[in-house]
C-alpha positions as CSV (number, residue, x, y, z in Angstrom):
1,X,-17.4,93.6,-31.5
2,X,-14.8,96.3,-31.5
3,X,-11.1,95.5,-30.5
4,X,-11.4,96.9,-26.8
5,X,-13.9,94.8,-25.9
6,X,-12.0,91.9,-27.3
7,X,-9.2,92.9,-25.3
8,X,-11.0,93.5,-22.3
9,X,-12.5,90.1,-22.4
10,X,-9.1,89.0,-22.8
11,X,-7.5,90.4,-20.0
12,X,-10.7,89.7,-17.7
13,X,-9.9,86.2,-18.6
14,X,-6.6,86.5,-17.6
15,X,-7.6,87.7,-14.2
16,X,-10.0,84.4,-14.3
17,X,-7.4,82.3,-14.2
18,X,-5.0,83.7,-11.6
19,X,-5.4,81.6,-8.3
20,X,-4.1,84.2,-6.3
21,X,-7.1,86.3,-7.0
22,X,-10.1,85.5,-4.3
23,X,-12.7,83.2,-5.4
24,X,-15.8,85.6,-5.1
25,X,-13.6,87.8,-7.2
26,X,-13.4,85.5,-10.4
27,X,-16.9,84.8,-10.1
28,X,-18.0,88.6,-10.5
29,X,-15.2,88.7,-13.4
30,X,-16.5,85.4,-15.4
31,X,-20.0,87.3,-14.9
32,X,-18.6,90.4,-16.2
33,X,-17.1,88.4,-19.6
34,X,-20.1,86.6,-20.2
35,X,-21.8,89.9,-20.1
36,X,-19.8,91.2,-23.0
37,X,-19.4,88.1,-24.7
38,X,-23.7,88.4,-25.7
39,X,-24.2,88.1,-29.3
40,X,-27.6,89.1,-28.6
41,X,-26.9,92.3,-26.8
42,X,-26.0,96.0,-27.9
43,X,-22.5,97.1,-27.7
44,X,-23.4,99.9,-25.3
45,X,-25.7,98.1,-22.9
46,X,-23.2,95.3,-22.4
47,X,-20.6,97.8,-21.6
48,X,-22.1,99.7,-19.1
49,X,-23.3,95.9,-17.7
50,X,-19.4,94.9,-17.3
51,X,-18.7,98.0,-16.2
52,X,-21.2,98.0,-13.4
53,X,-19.8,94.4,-12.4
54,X,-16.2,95.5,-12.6
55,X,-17.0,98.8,-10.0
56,X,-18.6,96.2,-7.9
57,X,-15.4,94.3,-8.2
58,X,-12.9,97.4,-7.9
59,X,-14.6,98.2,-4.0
60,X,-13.7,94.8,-3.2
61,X,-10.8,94.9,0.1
62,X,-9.5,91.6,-0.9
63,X,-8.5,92.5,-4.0
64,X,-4.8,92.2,-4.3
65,X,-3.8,95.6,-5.5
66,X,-2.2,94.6,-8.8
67,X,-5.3,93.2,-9.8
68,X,-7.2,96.0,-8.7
69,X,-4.6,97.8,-11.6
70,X,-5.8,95.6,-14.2
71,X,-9.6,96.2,-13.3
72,X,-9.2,100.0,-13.9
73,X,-7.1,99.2,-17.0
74,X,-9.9,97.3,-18.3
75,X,-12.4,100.1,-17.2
76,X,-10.6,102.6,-19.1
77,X,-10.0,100.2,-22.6
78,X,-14.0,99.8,-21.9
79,X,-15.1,103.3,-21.5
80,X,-12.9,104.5,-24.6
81,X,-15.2,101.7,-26.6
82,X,-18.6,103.9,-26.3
């Protein structure tokens, strides 16, 4: 697994746990972490999996709009792991 993903898990995690963000919203985010957290999967396919989930997530209006910043930083550490 290489570090971004790591990271990315991490900071989806982080997300996870902040009560401020909407309930629906941590649900797609654990989803998204489990996806990349696969041992079985290829690094590529889980990617674009979490990255499908996290797009979802991004058009979401209750989305407080710091944590809509940490979704697209989580995109871009994501997208530089292909």
């Amino acid at each position: 697994m290489s570090q971004n993903i790591i990271n990315a898990i991490d900071l989806l995690g982080e997300i996870e746990q902040d009560s401020t963000v909407p309930k629906n919203i941590r649900a797609r985010i654990k989803s998204a972490m489990d996806v990349l957290e696969e041992k079985e999967s290829d690094a590529a396919v889980k990617t674009d999996k979490a990255l499908e989930e996290l797009d979802i997530i991004s058009e979401d209006s209750n989305m407080p709009m710091y944590t809509r910043t940490q979704i697209y930083q989580i995109v871009s550490l994501l997208e530089s792991s292909e």
